[in-house]
N, C-alpha and C positions, 0 to 999 in steps of 0.2 A: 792301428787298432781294428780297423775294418778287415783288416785281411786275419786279423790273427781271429776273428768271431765266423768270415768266411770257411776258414779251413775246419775251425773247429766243428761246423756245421754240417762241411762233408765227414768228416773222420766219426761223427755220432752218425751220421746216412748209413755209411760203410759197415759200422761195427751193427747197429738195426739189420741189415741186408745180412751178414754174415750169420745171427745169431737164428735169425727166420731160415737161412739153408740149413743149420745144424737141426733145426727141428721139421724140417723139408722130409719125405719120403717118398722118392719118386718109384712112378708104378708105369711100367713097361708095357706094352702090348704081350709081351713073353711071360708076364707074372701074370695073364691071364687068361685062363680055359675060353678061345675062341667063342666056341660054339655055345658057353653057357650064358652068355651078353641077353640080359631078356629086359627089355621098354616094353612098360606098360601104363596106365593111368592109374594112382590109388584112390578105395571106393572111398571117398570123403566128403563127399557133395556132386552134385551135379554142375556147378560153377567150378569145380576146381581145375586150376591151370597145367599145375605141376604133374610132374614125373617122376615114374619110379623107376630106375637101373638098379638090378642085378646082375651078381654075378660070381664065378665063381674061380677063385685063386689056384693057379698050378701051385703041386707039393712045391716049388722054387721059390713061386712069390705069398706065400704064404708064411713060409720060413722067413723068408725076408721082412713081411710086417713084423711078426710076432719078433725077431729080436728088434727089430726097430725099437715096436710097444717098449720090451721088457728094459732099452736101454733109455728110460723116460719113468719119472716117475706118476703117481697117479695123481693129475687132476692139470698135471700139463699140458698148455694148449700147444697142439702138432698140425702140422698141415700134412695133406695129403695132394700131391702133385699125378697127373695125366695128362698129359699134350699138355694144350691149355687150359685144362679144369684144374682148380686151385680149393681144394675143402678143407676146414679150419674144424677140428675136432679136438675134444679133452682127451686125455689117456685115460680109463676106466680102469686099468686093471688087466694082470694077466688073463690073455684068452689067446686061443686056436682059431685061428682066422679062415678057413678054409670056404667061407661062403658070406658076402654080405651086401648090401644097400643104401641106395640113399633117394630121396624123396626131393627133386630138384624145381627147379623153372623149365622149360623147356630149352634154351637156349643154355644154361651150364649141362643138362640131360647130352644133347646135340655135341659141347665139348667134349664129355667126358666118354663117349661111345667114340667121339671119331678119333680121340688119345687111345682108348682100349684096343683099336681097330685097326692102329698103327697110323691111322690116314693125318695126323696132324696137318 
């Protein structure tokens, strides 16, 4: 009995792990315009910790989100993968991807530039 509540334990892991790759979209150092990579601090207080990356998607990896998006419906949660930056977003809605942001900690800010950078 113990092994048959074991297995079942890993085969539910397994099928979780698979189900989070299908909604995975991984983002290349190639799906992004180098030179447009911009870290900054948002004006939100004078305490605040976090960061802001920008940036701006080749016509390639642009295409690339937007079917991703269009093959997800709207209000599912998708993750967005970089090296090791892992962002967990809802699907909004058909859009043209061609420039965007995220308001981070410093240390996901630090992953997600050196996945864009290629430097994992």
């Amino acid at each position: 009995m113990r092994t048959i509540i074991i297995i079942t334990a890993f085969f539910v892991a397994s099928l979780s792990a698979q189900a989070q790759l299908a909604n995975t979209i991984i983002i290349s150092s190639n799906d992004v315009v180098r030179n447009s990579i911009w870290v900054g601090h948002p004006r939100l207080g004078t305490n605040d910790t976090r960061v802001v990356v920008k940036l701006a998607f080749t016509e390639t990896g642009a295409k690339h989100l937007e079917e991703f998006c269009q093959s997800h419906t709207v209000g599912d949660k998708v993750f967005l993968q970089c090296g090791d930056f892992v962002h967990a977003f809802p699907i909004n809605g058909p859009k043209i991807y061609p420039r965007t942001g995220f308001i981070l900690s410093a240390q996901d800010a630090e992953a997600l530039v050196a996945g864009l950078r290629g430097e994992e």
